[in-house]
N, CA, C, O and CB atoms as a CASP TS submission, in Angstrom:
PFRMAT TS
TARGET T0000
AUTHOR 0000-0000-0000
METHOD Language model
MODEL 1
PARENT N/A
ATOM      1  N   UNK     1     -18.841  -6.709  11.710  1.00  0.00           N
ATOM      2  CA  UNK     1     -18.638  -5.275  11.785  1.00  0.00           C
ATOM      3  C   UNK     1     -19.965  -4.542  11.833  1.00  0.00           C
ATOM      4  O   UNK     1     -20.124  -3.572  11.091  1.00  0.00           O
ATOM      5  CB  UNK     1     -17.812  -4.792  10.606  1.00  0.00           C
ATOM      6  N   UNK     2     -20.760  -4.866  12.507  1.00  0.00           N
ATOM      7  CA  UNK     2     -22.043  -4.420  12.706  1.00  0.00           C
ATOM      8  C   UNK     2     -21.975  -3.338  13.997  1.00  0.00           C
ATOM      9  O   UNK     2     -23.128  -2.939  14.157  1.00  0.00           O
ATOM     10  CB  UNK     2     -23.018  -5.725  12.947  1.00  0.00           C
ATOM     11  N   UNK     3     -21.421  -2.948  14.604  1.00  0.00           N
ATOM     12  CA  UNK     3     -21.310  -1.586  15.655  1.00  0.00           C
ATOM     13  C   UNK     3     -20.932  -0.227  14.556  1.00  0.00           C
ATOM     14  O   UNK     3     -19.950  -0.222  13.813  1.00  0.00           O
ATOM     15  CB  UNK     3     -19.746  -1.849  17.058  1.00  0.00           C
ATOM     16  N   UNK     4     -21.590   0.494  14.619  1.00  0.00           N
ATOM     17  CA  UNK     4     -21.158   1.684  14.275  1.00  0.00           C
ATOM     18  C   UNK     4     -19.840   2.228  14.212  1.00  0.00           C
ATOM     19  O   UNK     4     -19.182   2.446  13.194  1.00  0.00           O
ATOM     20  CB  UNK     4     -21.691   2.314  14.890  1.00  0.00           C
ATOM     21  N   UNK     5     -19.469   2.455  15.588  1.00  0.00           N
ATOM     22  CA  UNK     5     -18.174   2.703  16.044  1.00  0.00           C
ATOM     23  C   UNK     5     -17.132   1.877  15.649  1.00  0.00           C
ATOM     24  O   UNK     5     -16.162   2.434  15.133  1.00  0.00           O
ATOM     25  CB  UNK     5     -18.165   2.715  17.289  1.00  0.00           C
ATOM     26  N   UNK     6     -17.117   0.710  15.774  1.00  0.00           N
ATOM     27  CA  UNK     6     -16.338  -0.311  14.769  1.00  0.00           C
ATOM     28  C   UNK     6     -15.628   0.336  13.119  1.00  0.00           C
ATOM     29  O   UNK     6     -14.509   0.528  12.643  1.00  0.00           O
ATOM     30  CB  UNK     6     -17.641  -1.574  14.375  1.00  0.00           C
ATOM     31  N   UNK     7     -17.087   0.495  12.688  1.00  0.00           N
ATOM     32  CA  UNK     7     -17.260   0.750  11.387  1.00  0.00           C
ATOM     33  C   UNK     7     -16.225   1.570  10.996  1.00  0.00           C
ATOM     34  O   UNK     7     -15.138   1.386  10.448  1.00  0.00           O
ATOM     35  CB  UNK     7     -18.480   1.276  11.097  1.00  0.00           C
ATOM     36  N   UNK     8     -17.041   2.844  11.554  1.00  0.00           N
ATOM     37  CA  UNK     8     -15.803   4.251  11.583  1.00  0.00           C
ATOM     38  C   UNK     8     -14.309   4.311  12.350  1.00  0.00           C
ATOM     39  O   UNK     8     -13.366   5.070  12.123  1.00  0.00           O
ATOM     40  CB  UNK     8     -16.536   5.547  12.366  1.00  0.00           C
ATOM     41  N   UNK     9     -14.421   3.366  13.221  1.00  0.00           N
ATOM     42  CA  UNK     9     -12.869   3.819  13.380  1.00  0.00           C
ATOM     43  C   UNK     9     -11.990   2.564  12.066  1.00  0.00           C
ATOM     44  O   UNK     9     -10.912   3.017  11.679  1.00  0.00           O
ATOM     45  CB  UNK     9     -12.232   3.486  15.548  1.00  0.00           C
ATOM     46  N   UNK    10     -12.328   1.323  11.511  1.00  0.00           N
ATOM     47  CA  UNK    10     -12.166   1.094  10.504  1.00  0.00           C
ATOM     48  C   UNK    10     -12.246   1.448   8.840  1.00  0.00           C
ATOM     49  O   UNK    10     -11.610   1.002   7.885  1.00  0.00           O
ATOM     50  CB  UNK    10     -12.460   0.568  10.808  1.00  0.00           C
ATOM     51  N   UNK    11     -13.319   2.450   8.944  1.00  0.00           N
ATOM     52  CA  UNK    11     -12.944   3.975   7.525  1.00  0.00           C
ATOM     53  C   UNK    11     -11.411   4.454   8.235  1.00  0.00           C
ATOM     54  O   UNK    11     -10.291   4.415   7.725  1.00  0.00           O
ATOM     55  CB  UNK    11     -14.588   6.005   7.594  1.00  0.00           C
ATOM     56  N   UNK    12     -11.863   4.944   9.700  1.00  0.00           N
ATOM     57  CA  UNK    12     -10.879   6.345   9.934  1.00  0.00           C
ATOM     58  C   UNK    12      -8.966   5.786   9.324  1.00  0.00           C
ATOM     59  O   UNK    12      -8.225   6.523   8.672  1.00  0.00           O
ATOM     60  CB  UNK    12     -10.933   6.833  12.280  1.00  0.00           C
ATOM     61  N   UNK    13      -8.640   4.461   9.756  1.00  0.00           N
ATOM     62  CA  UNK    13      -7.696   3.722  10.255  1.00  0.00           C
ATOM     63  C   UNK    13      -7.409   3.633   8.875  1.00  0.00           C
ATOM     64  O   UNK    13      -6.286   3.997   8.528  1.00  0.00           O
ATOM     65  CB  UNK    13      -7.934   2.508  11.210  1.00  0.00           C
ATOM     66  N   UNK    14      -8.395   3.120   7.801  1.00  0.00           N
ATOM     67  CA  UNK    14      -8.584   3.277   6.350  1.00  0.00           C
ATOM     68  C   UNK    14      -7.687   4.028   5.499  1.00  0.00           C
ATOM     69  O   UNK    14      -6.681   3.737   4.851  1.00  0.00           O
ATOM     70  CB  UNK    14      -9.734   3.813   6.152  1.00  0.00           C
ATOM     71  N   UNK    15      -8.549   5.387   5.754  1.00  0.00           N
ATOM     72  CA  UNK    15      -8.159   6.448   5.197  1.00  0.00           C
ATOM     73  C   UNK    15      -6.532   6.644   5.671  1.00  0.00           C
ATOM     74  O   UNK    15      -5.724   6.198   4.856  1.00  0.00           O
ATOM     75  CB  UNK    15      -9.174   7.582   5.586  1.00  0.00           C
ATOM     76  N   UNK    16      -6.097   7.121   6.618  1.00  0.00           N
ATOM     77  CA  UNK    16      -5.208   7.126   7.866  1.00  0.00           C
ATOM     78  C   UNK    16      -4.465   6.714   7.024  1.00  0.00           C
ATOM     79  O   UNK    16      -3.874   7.471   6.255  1.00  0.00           O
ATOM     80  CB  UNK    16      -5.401   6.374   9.246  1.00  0.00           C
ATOM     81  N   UNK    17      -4.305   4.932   6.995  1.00  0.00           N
ATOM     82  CA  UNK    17      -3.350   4.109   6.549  1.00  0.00           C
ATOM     83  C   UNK    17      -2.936   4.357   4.924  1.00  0.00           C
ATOM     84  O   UNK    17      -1.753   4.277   4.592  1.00  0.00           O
ATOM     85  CB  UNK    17      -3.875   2.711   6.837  1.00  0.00           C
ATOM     86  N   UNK    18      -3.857   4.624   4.068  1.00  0.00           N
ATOM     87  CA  UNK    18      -4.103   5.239   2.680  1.00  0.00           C
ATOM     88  C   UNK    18      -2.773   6.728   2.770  1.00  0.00           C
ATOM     89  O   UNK    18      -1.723   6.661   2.130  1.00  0.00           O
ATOM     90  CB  UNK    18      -6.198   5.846   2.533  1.00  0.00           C
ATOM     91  N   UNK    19      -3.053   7.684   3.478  1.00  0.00           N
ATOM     92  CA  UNK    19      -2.553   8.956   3.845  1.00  0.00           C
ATOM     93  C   UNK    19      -1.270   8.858   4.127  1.00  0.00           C
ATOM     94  O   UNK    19      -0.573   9.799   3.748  1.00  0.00           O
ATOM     95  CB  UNK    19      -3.194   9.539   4.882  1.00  0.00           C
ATOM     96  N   UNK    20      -0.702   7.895   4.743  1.00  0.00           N
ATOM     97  CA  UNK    20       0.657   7.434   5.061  1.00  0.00           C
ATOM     98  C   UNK    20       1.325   6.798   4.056  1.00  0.00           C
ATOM     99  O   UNK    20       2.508   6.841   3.717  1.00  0.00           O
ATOM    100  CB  UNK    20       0.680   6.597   6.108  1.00  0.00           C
ATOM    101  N   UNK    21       0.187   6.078   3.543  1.00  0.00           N
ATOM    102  CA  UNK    21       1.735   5.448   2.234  1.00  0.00           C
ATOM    103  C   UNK    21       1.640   6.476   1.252  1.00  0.00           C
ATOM    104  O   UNK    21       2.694   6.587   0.626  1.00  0.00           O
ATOM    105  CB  UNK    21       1.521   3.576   1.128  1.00  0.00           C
ATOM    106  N   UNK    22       0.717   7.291   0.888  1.00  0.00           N
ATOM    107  CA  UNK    22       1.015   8.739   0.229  1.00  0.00           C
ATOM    108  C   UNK    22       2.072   9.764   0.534  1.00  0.00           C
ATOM    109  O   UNK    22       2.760  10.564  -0.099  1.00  0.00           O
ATOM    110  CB  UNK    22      -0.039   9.467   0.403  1.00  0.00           C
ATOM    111  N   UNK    23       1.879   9.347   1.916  1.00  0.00           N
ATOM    112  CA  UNK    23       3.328  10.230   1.917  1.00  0.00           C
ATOM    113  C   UNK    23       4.810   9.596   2.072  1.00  0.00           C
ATOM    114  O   UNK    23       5.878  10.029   1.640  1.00  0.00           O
ATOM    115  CB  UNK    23       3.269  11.204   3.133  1.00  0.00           C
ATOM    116  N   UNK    24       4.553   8.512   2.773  1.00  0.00           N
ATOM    117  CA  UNK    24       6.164   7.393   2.522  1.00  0.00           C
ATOM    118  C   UNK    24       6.474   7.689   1.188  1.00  0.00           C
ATOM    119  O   UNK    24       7.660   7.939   0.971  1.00  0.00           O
ATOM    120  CB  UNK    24       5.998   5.391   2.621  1.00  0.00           C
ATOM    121  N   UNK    25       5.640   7.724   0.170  1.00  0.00           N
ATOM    122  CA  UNK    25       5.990   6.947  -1.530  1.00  0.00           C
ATOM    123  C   UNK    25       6.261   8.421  -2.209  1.00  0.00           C
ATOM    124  O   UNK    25       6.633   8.516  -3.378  1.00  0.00           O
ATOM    125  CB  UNK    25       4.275   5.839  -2.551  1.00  0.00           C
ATOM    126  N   UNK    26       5.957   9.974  -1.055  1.00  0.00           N
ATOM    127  CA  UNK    26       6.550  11.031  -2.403  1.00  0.00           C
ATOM    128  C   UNK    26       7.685  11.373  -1.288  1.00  0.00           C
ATOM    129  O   UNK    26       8.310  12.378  -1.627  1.00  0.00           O
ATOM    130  CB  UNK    26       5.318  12.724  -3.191  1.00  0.00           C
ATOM    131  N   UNK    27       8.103  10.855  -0.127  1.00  0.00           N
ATOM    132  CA  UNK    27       9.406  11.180   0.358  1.00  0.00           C
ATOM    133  C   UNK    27      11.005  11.087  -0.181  1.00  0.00           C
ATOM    134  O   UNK    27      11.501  10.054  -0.630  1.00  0.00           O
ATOM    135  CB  UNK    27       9.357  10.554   1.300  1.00  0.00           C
ATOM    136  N   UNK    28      11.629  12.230  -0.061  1.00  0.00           N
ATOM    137  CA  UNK    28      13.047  12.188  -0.857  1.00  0.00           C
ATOM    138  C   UNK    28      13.969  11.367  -0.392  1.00  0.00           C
ATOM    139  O   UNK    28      15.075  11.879  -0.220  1.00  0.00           O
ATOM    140  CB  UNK    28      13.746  13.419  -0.904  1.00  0.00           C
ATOM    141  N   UNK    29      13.837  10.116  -0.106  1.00  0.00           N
ATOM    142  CA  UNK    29      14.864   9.826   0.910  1.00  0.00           C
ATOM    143  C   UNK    29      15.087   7.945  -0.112  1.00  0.00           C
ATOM    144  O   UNK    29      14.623   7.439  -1.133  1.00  0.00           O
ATOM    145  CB  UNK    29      14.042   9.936   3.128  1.00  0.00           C
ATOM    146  N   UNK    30      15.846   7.631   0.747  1.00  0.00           N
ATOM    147  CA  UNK    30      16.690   6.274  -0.159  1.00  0.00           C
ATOM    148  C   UNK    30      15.698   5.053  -0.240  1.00  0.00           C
ATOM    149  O   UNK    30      14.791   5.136   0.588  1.00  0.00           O
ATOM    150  CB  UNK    30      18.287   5.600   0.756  1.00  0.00           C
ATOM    151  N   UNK    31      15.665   4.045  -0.969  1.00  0.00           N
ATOM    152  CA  UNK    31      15.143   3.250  -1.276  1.00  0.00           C
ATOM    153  C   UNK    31      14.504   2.200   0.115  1.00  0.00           C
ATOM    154  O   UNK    31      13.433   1.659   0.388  1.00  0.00           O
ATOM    155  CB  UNK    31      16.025   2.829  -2.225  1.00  0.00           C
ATOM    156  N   UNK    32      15.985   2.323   0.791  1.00  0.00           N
ATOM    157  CA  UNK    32      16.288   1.517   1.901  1.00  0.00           C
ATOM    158  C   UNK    32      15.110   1.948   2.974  1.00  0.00           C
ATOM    159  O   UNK    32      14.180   1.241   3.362  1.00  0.00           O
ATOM    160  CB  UNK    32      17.880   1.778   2.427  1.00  0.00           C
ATOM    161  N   UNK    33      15.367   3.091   3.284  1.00  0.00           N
ATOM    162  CA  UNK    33      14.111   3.879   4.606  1.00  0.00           C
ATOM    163  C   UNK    33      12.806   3.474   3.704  1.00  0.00           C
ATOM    164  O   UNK    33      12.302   2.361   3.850  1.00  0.00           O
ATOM    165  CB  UNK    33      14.205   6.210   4.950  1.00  0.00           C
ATOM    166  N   UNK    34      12.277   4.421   2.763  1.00  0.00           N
ATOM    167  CA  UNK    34      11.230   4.076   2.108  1.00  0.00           C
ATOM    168  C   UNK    34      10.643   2.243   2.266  1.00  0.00           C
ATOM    169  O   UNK    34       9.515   2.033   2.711  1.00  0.00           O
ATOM    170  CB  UNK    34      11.684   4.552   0.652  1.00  0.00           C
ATOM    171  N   UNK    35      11.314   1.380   1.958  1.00  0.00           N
ATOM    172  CA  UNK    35      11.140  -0.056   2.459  1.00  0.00           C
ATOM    173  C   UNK    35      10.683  -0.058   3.306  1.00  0.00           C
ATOM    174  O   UNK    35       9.462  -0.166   3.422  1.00  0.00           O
ATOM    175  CB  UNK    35      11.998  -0.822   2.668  1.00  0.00           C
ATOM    176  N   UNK    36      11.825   0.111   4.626  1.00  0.00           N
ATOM    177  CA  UNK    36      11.907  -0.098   6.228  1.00  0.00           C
ATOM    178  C   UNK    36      10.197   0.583   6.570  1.00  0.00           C
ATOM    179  O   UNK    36       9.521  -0.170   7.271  1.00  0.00           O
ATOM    180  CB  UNK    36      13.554   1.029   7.130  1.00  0.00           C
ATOM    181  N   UNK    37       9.675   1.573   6.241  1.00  0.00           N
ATOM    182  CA  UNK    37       8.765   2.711   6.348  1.00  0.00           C
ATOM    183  C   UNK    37       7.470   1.777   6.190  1.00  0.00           C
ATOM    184  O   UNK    37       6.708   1.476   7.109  1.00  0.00           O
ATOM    185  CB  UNK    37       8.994   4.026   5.139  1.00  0.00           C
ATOM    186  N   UNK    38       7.357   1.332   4.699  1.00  0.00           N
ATOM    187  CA  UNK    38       6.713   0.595   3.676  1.00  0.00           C
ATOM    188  C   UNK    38       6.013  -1.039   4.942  1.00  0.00           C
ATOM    189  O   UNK    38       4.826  -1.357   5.023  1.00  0.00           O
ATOM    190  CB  UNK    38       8.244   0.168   2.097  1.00  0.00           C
ATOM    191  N   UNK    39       6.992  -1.625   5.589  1.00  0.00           N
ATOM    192  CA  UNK    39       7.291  -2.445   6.396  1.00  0.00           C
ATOM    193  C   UNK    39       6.554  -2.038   7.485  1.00  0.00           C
ATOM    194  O   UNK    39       5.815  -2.883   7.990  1.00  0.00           O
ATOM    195  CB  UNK    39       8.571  -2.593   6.547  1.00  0.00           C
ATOM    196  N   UNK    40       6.585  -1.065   7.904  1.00  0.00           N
ATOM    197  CA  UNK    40       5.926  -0.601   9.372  1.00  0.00           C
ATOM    198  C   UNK    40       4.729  -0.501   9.130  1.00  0.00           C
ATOM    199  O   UNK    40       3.894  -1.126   9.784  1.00  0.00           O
ATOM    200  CB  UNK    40       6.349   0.724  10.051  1.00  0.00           C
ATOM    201  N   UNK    41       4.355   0.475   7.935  1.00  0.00           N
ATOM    202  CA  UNK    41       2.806   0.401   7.416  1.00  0.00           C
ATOM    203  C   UNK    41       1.797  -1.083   7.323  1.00  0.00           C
ATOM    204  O   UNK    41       0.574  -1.112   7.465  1.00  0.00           O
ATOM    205  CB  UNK    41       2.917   0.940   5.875  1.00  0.00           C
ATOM    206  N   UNK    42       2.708  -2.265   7.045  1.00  0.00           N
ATOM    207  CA  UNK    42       1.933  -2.939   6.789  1.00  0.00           C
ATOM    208  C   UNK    42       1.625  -3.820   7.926  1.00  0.00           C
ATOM    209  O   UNK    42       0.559  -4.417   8.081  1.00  0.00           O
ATOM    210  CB  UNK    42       2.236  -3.405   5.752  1.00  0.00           C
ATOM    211  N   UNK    43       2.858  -3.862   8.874  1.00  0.00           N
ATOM    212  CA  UNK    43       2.408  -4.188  10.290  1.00  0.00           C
ATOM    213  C   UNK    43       1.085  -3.448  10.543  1.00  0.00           C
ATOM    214  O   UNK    43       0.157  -3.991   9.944  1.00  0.00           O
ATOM    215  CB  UNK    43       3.529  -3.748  11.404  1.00  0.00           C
ATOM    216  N   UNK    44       0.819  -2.645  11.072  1.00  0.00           N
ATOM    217  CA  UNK    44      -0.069  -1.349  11.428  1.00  0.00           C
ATOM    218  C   UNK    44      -1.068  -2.336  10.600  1.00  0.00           C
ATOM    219  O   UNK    44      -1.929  -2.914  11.264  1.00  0.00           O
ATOM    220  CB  UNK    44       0.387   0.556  10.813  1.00  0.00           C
ATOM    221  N   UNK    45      -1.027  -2.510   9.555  1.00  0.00           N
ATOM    222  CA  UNK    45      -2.554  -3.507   8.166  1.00  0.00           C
ATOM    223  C   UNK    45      -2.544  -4.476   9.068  1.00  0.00           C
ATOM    224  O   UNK    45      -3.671  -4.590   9.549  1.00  0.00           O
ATOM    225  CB  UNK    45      -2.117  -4.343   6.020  1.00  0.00           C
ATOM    226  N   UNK    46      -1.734  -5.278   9.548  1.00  0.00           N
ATOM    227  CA  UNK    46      -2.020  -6.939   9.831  1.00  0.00           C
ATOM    228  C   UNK    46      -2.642  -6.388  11.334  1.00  0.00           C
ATOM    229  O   UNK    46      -3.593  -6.947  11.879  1.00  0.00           O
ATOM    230  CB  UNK    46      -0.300  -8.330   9.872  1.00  0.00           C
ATOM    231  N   UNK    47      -2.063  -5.403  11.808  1.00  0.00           N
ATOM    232  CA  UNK    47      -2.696  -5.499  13.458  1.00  0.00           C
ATOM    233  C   UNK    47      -4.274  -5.083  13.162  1.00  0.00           C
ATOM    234  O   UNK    47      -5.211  -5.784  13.547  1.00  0.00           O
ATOM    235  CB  UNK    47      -1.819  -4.151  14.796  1.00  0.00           C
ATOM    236  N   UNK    48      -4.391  -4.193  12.633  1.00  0.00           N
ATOM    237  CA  UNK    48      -5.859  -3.422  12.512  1.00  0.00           C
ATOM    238  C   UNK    48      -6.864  -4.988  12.239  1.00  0.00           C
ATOM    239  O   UNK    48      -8.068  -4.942  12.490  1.00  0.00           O
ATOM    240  CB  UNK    48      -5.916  -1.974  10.799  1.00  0.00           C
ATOM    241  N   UNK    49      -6.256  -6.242  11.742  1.00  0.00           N
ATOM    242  CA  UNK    49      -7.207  -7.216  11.598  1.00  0.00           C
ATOM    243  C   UNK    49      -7.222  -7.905  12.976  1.00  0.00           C
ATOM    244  O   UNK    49      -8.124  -8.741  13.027  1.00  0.00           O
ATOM    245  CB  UNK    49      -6.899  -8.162  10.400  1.00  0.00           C
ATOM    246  N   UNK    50      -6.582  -7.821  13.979  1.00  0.00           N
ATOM    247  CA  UNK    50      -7.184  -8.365  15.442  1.00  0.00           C
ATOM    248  C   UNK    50      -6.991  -7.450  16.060  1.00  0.00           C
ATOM    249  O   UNK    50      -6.853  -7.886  17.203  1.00  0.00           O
ATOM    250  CB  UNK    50      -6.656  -9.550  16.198  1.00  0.00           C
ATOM    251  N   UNK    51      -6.868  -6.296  16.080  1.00  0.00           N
ATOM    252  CA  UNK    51      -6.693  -4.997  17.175  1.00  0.00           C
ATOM    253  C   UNK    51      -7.160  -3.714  16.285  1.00  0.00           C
ATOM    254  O   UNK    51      -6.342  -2.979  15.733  1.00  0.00           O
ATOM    255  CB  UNK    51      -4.848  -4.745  17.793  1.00  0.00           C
ATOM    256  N   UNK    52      -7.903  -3.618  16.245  1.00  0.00           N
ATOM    257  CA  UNK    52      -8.026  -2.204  15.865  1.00  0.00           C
ATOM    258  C   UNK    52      -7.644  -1.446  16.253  1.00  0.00           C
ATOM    259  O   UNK    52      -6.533  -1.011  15.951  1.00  0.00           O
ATOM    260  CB  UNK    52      -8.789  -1.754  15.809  1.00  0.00           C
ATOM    261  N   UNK    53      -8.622  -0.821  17.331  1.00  0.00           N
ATOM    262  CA  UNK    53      -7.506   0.454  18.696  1.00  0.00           C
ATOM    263  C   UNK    53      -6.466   0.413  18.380  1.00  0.00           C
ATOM    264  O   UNK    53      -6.039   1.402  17.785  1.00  0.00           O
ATOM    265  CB  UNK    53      -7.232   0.167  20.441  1.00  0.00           C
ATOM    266  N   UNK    54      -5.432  -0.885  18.648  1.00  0.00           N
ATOM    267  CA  UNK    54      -3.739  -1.018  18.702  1.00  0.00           C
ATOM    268  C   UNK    54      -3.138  -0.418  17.429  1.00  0.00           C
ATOM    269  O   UNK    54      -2.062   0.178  17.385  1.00  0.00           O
ATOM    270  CB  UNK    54      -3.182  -2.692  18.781  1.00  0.00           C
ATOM    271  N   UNK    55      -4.170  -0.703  16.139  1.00  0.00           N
ATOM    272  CA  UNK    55      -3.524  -0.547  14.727  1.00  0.00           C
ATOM    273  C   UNK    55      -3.233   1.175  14.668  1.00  0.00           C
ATOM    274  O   UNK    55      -2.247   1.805  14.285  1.00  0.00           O
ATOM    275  CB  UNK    55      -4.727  -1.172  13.336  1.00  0.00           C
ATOM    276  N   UNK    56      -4.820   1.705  15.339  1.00  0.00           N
ATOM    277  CA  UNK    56      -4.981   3.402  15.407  1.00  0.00           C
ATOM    278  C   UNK    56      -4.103   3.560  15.933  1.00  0.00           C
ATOM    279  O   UNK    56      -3.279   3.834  15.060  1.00  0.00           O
ATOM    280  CB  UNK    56      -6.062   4.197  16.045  1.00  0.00           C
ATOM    281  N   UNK    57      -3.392   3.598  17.328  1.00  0.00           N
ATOM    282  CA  UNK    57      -2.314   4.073  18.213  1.00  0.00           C
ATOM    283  C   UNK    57      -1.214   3.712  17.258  1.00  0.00           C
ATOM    284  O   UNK    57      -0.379   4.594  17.058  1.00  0.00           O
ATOM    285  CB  UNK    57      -2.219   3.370  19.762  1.00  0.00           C
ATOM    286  N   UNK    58      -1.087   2.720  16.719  1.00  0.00           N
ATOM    287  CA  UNK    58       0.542   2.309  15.762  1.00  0.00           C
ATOM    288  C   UNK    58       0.389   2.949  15.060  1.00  0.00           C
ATOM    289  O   UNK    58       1.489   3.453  14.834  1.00  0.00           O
ATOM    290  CB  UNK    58       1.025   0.977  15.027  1.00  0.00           C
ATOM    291  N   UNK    59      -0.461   3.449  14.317  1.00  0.00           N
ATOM    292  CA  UNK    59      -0.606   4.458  12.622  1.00  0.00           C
ATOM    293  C   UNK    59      -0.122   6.308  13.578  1.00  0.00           C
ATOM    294  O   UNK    59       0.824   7.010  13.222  1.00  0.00           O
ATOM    295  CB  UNK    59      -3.339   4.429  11.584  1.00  0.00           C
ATOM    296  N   UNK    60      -0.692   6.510  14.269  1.00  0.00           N
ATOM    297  CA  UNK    60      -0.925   7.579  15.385  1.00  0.00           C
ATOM    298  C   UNK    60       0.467   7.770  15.131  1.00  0.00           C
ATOM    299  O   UNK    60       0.971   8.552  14.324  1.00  0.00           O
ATOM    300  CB  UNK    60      -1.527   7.212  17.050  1.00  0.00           C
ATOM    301  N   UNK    61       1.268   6.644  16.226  1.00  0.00           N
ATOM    302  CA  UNK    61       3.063   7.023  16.238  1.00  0.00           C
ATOM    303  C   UNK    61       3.892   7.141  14.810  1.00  0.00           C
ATOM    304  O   UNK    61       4.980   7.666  14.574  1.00  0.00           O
ATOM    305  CB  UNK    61       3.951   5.675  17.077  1.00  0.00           C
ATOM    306  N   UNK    62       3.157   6.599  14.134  1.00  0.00           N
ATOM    307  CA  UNK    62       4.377   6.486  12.497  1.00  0.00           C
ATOM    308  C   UNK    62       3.602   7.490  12.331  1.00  0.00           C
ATOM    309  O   UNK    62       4.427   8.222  11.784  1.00  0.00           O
ATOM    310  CB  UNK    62       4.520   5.022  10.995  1.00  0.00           C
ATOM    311  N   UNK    63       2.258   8.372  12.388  1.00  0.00           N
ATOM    312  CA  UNK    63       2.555   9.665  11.390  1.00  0.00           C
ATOM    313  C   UNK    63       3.369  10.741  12.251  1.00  0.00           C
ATOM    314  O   UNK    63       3.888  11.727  11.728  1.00  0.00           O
ATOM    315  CB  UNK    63       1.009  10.441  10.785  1.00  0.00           C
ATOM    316  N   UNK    64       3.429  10.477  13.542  1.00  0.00           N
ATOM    317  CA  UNK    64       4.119  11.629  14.644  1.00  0.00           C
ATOM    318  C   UNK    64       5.300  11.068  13.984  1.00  0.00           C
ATOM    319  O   UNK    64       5.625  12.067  13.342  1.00  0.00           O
ATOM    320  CB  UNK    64       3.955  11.564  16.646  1.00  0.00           C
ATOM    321  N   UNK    65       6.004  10.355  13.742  1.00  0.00           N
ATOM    322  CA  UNK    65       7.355  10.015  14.154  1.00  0.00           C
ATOM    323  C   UNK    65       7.728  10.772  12.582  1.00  0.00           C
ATOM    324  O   UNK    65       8.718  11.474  12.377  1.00  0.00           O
ATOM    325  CB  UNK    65       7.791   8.084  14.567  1.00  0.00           C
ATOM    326  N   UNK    66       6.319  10.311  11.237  1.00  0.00           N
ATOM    327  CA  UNK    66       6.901  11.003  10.212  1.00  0.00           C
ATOM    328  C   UNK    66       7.003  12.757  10.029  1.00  0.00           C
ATOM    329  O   UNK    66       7.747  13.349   9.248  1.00  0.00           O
ATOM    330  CB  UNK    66       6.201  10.447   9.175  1.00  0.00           C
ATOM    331  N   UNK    67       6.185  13.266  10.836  1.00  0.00           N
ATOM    332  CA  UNK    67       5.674  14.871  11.326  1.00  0.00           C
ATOM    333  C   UNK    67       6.973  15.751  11.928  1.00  0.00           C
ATOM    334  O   UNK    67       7.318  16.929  11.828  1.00  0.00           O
ATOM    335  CB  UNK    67       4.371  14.756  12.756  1.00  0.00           C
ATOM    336  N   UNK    68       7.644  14.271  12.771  1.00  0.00           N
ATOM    337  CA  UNK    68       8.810  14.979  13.573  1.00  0.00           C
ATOM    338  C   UNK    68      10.271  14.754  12.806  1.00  0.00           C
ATOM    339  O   UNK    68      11.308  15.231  13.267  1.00  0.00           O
ATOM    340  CB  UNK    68       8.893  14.300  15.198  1.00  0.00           C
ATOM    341  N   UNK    69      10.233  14.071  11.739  1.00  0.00           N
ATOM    342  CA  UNK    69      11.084  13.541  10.668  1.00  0.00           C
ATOM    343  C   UNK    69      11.860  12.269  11.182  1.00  0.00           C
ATOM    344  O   UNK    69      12.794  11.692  10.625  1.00  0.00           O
ATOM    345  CB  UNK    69      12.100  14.668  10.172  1.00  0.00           C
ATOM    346  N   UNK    70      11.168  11.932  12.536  1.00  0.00           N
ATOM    347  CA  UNK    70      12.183  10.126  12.702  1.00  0.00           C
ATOM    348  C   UNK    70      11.839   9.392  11.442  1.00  0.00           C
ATOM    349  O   UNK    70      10.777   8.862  11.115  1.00  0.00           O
ATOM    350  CB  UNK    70      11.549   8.785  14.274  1.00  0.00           C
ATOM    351  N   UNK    71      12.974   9.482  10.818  1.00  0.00           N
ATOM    352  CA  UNK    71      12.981   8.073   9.904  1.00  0.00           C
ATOM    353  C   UNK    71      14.078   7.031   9.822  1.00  0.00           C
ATOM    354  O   UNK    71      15.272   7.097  10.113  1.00  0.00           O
ATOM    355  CB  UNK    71      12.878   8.419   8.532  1.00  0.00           C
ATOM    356  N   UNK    72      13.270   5.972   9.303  1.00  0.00           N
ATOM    357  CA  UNK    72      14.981   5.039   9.231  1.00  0.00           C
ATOM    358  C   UNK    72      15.904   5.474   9.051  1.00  0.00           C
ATOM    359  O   UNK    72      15.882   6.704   9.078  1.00  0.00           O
ATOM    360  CB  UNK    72      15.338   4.134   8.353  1.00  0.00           C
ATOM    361  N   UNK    73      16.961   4.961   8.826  1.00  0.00           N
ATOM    362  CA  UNK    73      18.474   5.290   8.582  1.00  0.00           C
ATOM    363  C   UNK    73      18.137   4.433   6.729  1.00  0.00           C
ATOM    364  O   UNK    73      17.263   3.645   6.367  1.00  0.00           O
ATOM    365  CB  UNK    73      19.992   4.259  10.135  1.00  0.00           C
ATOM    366  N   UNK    74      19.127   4.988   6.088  1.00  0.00           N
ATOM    367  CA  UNK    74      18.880   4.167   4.936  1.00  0.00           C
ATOM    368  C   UNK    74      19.674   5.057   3.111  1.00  0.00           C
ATOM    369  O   UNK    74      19.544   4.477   2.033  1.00  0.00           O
ATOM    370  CB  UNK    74      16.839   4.015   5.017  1.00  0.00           C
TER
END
């Protein structure tokens, strides 16, 4: 991790990913979604370790999708 740019978009993706389960974990909603939610986040963790870019664009859509209120069923 010696590129700069590397670096920071691995803080940004960081933080990002941090910011999302903050908000999955104070959402009013059932145990079940919260999981399902919980689940997507950590995909998004395992990709950011061979794709970065890919992990940013996946974190990108789960906070739009949480912004626009798509959530599981649950």
């Amino acid at each position: 991790m010696g590129d700069p740019e590397v670096t920071a978009l691995f803080a940004l993706v960081a933080e990002r990913l941090k910011q999302a389960h903050d908000r999955v974990h104070a959402l009013n909603v059932s145990t079940e979604a919260k999981t399902a939610l919980t689940r997507q986040l950590l995909i998004v963790t395992e990709t950011a370790k061979r794709d970065l870019p890919g992990a940013a664009r996946r974190l990108a859509r789960f906070v739009q999708d949480l912004d626009e209120g798509r959530l599981p069923l649950g």
